[in-house]
Structures are given as C-alpha cells and as structure tokens.
C-alpha positions as CSV (number, residue, x, y, z in Angstrom):
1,X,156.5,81.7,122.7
2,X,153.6,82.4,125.5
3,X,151.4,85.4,125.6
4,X,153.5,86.3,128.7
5,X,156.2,85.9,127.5
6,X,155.8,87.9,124.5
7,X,154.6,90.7,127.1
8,X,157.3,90.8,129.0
9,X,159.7,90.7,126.5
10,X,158.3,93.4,124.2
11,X,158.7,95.0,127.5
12,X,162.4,94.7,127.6
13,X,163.5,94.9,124.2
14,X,160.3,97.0,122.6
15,X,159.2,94.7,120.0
16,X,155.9,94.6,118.3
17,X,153.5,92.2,118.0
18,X,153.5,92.5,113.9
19,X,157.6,92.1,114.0
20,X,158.0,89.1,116.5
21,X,158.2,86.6,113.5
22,X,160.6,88.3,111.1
23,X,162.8,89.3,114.7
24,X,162.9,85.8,115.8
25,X,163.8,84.5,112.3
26,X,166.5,87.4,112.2
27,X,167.7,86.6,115.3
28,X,168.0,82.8,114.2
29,X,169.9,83.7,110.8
30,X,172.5,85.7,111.8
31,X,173.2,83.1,115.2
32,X,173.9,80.6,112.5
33,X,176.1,82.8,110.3
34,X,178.2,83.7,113.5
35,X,178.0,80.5,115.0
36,X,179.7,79.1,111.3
37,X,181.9,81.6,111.0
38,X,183.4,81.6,115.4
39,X,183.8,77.6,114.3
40,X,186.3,78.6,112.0
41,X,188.2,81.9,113.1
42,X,189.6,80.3,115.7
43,X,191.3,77.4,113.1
44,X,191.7,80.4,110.8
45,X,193.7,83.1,113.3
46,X,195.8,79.4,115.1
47,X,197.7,79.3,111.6
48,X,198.8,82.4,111.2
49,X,201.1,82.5,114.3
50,X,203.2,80.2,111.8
51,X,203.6,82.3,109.4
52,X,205.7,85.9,109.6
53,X,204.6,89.0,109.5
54,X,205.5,89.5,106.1
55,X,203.8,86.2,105.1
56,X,200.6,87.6,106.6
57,X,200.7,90.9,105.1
58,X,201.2,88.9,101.9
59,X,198.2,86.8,102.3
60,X,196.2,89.8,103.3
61,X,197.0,91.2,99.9
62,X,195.5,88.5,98.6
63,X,192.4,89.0,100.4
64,X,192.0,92.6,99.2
65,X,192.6,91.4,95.4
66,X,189.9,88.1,95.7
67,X,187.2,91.1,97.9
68,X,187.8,93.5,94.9
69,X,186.9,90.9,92.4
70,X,184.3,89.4,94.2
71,X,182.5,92.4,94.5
72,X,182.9,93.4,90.9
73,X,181.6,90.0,90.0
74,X,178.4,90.8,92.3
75,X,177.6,94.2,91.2
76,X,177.7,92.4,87.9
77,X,174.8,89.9,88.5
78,X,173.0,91.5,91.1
79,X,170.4,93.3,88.9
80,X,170.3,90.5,86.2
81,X,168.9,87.5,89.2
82,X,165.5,87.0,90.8
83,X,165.7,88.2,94.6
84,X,164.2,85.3,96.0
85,X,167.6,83.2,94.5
86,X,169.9,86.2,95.1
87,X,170.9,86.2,98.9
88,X,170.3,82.0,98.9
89,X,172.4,81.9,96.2
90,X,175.3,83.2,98.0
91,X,174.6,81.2,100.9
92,X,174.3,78.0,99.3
93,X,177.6,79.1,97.5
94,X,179.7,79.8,100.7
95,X,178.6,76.6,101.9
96,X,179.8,74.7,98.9
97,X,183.0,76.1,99.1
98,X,183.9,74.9,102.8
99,X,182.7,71.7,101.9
100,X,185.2,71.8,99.3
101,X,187.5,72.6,102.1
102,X,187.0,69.9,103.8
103,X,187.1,67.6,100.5
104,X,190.6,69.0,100.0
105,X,191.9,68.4,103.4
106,X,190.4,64.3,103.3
107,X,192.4,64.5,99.5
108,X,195.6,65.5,101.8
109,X,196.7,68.1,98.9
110,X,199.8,70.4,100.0
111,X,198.8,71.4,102.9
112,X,200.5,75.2,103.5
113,X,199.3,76.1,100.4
114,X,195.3,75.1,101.1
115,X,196.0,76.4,104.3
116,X,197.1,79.8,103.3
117,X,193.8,79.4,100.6
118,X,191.8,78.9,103.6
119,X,193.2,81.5,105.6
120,X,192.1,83.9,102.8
121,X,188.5,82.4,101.9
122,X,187.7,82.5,105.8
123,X,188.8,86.0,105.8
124,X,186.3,87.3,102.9
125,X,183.9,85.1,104.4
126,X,183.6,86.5,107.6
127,X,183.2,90.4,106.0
128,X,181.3,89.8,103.0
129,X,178.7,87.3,104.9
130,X,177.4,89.8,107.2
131,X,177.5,92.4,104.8
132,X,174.9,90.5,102.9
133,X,172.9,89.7,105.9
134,X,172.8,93.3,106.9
135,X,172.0,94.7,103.5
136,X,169.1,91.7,103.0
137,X,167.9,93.3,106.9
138,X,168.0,96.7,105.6
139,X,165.5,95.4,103.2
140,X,163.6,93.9,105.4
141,X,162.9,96.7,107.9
142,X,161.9,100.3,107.5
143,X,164.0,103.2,109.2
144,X,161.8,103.0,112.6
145,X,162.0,99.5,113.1
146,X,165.7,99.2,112.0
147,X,166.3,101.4,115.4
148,X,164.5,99.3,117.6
149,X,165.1,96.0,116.3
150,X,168.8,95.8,114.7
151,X,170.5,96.0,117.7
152,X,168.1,92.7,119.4
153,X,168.8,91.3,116.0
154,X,172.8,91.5,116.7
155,X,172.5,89.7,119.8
156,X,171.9,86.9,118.0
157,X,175.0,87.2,116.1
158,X,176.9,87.5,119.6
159,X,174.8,84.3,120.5
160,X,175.8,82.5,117.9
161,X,179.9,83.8,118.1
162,X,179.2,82.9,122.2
163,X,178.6,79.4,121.1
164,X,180.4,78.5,118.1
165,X,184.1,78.8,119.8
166,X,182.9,76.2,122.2
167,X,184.0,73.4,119.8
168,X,187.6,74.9,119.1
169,X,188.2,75.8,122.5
170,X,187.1,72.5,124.5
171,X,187.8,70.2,121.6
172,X,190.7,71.5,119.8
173,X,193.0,68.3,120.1
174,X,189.8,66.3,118.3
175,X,188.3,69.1,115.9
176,X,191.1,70.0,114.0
177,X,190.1,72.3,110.8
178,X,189.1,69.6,108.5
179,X,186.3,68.8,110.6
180,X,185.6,72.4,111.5
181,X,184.9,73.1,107.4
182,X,182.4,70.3,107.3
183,X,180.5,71.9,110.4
184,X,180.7,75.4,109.1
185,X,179.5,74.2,105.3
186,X,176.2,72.4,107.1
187,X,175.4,75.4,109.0
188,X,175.9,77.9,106.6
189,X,172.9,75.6,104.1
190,X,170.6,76.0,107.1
191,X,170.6,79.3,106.4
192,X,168.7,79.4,102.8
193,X,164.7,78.4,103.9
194,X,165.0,80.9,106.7
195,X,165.8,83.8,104.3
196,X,162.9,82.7,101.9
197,X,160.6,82.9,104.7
198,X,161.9,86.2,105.7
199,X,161.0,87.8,102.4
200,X,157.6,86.4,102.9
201,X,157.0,87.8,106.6
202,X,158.2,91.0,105.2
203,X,155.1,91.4,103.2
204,X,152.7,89.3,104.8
205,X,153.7,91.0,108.5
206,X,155.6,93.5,108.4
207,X,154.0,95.0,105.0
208,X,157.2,97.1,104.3
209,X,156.9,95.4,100.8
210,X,157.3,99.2,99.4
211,X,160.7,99.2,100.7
212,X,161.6,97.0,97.5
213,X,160.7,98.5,93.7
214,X,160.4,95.0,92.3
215,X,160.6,92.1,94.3
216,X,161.3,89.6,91.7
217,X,164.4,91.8,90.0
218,X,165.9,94.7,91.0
219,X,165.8,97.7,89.5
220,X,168.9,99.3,90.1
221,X,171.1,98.5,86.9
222,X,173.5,96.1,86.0
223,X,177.1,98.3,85.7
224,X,179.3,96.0,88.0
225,X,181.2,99.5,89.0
226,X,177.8,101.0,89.8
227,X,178.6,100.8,93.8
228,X,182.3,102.2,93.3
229,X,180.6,105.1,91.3
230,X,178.0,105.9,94.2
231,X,180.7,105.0,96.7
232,X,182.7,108.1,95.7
233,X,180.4,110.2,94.7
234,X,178.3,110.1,97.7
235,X,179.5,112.4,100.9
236,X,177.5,110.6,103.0
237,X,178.5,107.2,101.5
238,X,182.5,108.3,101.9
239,X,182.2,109.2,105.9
240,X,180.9,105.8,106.5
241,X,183.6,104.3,104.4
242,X,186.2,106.5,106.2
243,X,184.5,105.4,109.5
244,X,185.1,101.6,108.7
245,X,188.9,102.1,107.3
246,X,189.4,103.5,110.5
247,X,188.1,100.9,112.6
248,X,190.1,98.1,110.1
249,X,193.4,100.1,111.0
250,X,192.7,99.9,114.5
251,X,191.7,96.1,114.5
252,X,195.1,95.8,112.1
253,X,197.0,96.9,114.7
254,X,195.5,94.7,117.7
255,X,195.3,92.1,115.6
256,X,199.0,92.2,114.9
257,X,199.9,92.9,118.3
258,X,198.1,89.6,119.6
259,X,199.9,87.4,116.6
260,X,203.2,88.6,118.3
261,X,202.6,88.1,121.7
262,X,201.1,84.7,120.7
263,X,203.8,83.3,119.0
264,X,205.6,81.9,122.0
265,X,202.5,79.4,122.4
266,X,201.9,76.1,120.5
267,X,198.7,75.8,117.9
268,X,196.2,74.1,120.1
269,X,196.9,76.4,123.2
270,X,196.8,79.9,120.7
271,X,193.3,78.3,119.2
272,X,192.3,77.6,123.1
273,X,193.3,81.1,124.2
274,X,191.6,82.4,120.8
275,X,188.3,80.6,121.8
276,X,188.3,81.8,124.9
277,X,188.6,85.6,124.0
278,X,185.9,84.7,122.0
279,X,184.0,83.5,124.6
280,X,184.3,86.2,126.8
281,X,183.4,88.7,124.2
282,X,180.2,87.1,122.9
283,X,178.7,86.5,126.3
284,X,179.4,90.5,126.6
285,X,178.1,91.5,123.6
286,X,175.1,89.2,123.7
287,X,174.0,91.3,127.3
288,X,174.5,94.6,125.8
289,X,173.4,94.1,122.3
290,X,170.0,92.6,123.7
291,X,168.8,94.7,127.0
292,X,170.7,98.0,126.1
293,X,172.4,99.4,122.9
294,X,168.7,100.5,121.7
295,X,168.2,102.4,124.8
296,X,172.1,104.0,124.3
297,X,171.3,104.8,120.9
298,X,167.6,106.1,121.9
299,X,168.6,108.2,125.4
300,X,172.4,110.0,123.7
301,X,172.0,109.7,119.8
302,X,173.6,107.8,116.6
303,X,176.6,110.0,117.0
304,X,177.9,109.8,120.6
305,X,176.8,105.6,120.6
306,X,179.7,105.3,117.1
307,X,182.4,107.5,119.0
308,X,182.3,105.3,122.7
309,X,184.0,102.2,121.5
310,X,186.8,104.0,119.2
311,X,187.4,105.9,122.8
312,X,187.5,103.0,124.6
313,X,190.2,101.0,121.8
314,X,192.0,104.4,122.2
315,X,192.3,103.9,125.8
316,X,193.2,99.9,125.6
317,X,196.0,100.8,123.0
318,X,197.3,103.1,125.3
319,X,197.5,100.7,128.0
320,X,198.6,97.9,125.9
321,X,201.1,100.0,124.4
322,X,203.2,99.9,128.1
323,X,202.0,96.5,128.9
324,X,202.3,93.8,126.4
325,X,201.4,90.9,128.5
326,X,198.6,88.3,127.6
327,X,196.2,89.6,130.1
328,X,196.1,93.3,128.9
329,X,195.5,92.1,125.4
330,X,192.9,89.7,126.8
331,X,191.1,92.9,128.9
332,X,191.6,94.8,125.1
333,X,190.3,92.6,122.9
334,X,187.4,92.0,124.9
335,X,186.4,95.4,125.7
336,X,186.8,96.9,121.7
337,X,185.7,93.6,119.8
338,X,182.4,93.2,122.7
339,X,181.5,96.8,122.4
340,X,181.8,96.7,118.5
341,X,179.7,93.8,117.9
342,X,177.3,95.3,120.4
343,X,177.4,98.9,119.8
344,X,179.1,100.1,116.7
345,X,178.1,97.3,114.4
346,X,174.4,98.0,115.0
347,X,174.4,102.0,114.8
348,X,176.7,101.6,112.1
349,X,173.9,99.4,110.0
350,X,171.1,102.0,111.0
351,X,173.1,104.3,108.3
352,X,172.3,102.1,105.5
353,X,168.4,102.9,106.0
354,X,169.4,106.3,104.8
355,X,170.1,105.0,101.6
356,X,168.6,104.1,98.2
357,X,168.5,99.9,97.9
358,X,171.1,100.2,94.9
359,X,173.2,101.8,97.5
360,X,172.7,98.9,99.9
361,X,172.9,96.1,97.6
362,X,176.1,97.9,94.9
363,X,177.9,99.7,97.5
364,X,177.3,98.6,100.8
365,X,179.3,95.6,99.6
366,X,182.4,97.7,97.9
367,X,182.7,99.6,101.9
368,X,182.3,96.8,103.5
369,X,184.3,94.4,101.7
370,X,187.0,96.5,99.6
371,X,187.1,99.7,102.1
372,X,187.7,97.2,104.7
373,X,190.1,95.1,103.0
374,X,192.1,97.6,101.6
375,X,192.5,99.3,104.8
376,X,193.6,95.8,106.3
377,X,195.9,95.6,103.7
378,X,197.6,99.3,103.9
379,X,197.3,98.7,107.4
380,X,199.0,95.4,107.6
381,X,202.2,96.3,105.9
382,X,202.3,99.7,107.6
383,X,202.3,97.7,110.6
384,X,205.0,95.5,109.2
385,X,207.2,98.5,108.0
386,X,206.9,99.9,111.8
387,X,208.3,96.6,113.3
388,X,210.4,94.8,110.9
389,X,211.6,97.8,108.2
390,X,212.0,100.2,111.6
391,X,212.4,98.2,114.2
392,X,210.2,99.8,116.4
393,X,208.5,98.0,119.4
394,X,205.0,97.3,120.5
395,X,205.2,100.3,122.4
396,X,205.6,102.7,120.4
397,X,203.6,101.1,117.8
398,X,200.9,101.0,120.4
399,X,200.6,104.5,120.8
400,X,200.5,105.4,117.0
401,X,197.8,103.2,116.9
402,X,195.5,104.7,119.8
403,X,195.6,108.2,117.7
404,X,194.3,106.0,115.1
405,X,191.6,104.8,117.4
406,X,191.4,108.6,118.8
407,X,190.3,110.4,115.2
408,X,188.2,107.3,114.6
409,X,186.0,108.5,117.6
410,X,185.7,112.3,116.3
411,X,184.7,111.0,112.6
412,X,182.1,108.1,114.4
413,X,180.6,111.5,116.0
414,X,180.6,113.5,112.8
415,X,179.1,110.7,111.0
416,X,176.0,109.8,113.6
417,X,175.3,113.6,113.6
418,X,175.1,113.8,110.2
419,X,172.5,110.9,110.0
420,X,170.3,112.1,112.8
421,X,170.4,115.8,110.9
422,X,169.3,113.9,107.3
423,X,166.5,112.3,109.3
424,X,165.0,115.5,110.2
C-alpha cells in the first residue's frame, strides 16, 4: 500500500503505522474464514427446508452434544500444546474434515444421513471458528487497539461472507455441496501461514508480547472444565453468556420462521434466495463495520452500540409477526444479521479484553459454543412446541419473540455499562 494511501486511510479508519501489518493480515484471515464458511451455509440452510421441524430440532440437539464435547476435548489440550501449533492445529483440522466431506459424497455413502452429519459439522463450524479467531485476536491486541481496530477487522469477515455466497447463489445448479466442501477445505488451509505470521507481527510490531505469559505454552492449567468453572463463577463472564443466549433465541426464532416460509420453494431457488440475503447483508455490514461502528462505539459507548440491534430485531419481529411474506423476512434478516456482524459482534469481542487469557482461551469457547448451542437447542424445540405441540401461528409466535429481542436490548445496555465502568 502507498504512503498516500496509508494516509488517507489511517485517516478514515484510525490505524497506526505500527498496526497496519497485523490489521491487514487480520483483515485477510477472518475474509477467508467467512468467505469458507458463506460457501457452505447456503448448501447447509437449502437442506434443511427438507427436513421438519422436529427433524431440525433433533439435529440441533445433536449440535449442542458434539459443541459440549468438543469444547471439553479443547479445554483438555489447550494448556498441554505449543501456541504456535495450537490455533493452526485447529485450522488444519477443520479443513481436513470438509475434505472428508467431500471424499464421502464422491464415495456416494447414504446420502440423508452424511447430509444430516454435515448439516451438524457446518453448524459447530461456523460458531466455534470465529470464536477461535476472536480469542487468537484478543491475543493479539491490547484493550486500546482492540477498540479501534476490531471493528475494521470485522469488515473483513463481512467481505469475505459478501463474496463467498456468490458461488451458491450464481452457480447453484453446477456447485452442488460436494463441490462446495472441497472449496471450503482449501480455503480454510490458507489460513495456517497467516496466523504464524500474526504471532510474529505481534511481537516484532505491535510489541504487545506481554499480553501472553508464555508464548510457547500457556500457563493457564490443564482442567478440561476449567472454562465451565470460570464461566459460572464469573458475574461478568455470566452477563455476556446471558447476552449471547439471548441473541441465539432471537436468531432461533427468525431462523425458524424463514425455514417455514421457505418451504414452498424448491432447493436451488431456497439456496439462490439464501445467497442473496447473504449478499445483501455482507455488502451492509462491510460499509458499517469499516467507516463507522468504531466511531458508534467511540461517540455513544459500549453499552448503547450492544442494545441498537436487539431494538432493531425487536422491531422486525414485530413487523414480521403481521406480515409473513418473503420480503419482510428479506428486509428482517438483513437489517438484524448486517447490524450484528457489524455492530454487536465487534463490541461484543471488545469484552473479552477485560479478561484473563485462560478466560479467553477456557471459556470464551464454552459461551460461545455451548451458551450458544444450548440456547439454539432450548430455543429450537420451544419454537417447535409453539407451532406443532400448540398450534400457534407465526404471528403470535412473532410477537413472543420480539420481547425476547426487547430484554436482549436492556441486558446488551447493562452489560456495555458494566465494561466501560471496569475500565475506569
């Protein structure tokens, strides 16, 4: 990049001359990640208008049980492996296992049942993936530069979800979900140089090598149920937990809502309408993440930047709620899942700073994958009781869930206010 050009964009997005490397390469790790993962959702969400709801709270079950014991298998090796093969290691290992995806599909094994395995794998991908990347940045960064730069640094994971539908919305015929594994499973590999350099621009550039105790092994103990312990013994660590359950009960509900109103379509025009939303919402969230969510968070705080987009979902749900129609949930989906990736998702990672690095690295992963699985799960067959054990219509359901959305906004506040009050 040009001396003018570095100029004028420190100028937009405040970024220092020290941090332009370790940004850039940021910016370029989590675009792959995203880009991997928006390849897939699409193939992932297409199959699941087959199934019924039941079936889908089922396999969602299932997701929570393979997140719970993927997370006690990490807490367990987590202090007992060299950093530098730690956050690789699971890269390489995702990578591996959509290959084998895409090994299993050319085999042509029963193909429902390594669907409904893929539909699950994809799902605990797509949380447990980012909550790596975000503990890994939360290492990378102090507490100063985590509220300049995360939310630039998120704009490359809108980039990256802008771009990656493109192949299952414009080639959905030809693509097909073999071929999207095999896609996914290179991507994801690219990803491993880029994090070794990272941990060697963090001490070279950045010198926030303090951040770390040991950077060869961590220090923080190898109890596999170390980060449920701190989880619920920690106050702090609980509000953010509650915070995300919230937020997984609102998407629950949307989420359900849109596999209803989709089921009248066929599976290559419900993966082209599910690129498209997509679409829309990256090329959002890619604006706002990059030119304005510091500035939001800067000008009205932590706490009023985490309550806006639970208002907002309130509102949609609300709306949606009367008007079940393809559009709404087209207008709803963009607004909440833009101003999430753009907003939410970066003020919700500046908490983490807050915390000790066996916090970030034991239970960042048990809130973020378990917290957030379980409450899909309760959610899911709440949602399932509501319609098929009650009988109740999108309408009313629509409106339960907007109170949902509505106390998710009052604890967002509660929380942000909390971490600007530990700062001082």
């Amino acid at each position: 990049m040009s001396a003018y050009m570095k100029v004028l964009a420190s100028k937009i997005s405040d970024i220092r001359s020290n941090e332009w490397s370790a940004t850039v390469l940021s910016f370029l790790m989590i675009f792959i990640l995203m880009a991997s993962y928006y390849i897939l959702r699409p193939v992932r969400d297409a199959l699941a208008s087959d199934w019924t709801d039941v079936e889908i709270s089922t396999l969602w079950t299932l997701n929570f049980f393979v997140g719970l014991a993927a997370v006690v298998i990490y807490g367990s090796i987590v202090s007992r492996i060299k950093f530098k093969f730690l956050v690789p290691g699971i890269y390489g290992f995702f990578g591996l296992t959509f290959f084998s995806f895409y090994l299993l599909n050319q085999l042509g094994l029963d193909v429902n049942s390594v669907n409904k395995f893929f539909y699950i794998w994809v799902s605990f991908f797509s949380i447990f993936h980012i909550s790596v990347f975000w503990s890994f940045m939360s290492d990378i960064f102090n507490k100063e530069q985590a509220k300049r730069l995360f939310a630039i640094i998120a704009a490359g994971a809108s980039l990256g979800a802008l771009l990656g539908p493109i192949l299952p919305t414009f080639f959905a015929d030809s693509l097909g979900g073999t071929n999207a594994s095999l896609i996914a499973s290179i991507l994801i590999v690219l990803i491993i140089p880029i994090v070794i350099q990272l941990d060697r621009l963090k001490q070279v550039q950045l010198k926030n090598d303090n951040l770390q105790a040991n950077k060869d092994i961590f220090n923080i103990g190898g109890n596999p149920f170390a980060g449920f312990k701190a989880f619920i013994s920690n106050p702090y660590l609980l509000g953010i937990g509650c915070f995300i359950l919230l937020y997984t009960m609102v998407s629950t509900f949307i989420y359900f809502e849109q596999t209803d109103i989709l089921r009248e379509f066929d599976r290559a025009q419900r993966r082209q309408i599910l690129g498209s939303i997509d679409l829309l919402v990256n090329l959002l969230t890619f604006g706002v993440a990059f030119f304005a969510t510091g500035r939001i968070t800067k000008r009205f705080g932590v706490g009023t930047t985490l309550a806006s987009i639970p208002v907002i979902a309130a509102v949609g749900m609300f709306i949606l709620a009367f008007a079940p129609l393809i559009t709404v949930l087209l207008a709803v989906q963009v607004a909440r899942r833009a101003g999430n990736y753009a907003v939410t998702r970066p003020a919700r990672e500046m908490l983490f700073t807050e915390v000790s690095q066996e916090d970030r690295y034991k239970a960042k992963p048990v809130i973020d994958v378990v917290a957030y699985r379980g409450g899909d799960t309760v959610t899911a067959w709440f949602f399932t009781g509501l319609t098929e054990g009650l009988g109740l219509g999108l309408a009313v359901v629509g409106i339960i869930g907007a109170v949902i959305a509505a106390i998710w906004a009052v604890i967002g506040f509660k929380l942000g206010k909390n971490y600007e009050g530990r700062q001082k």
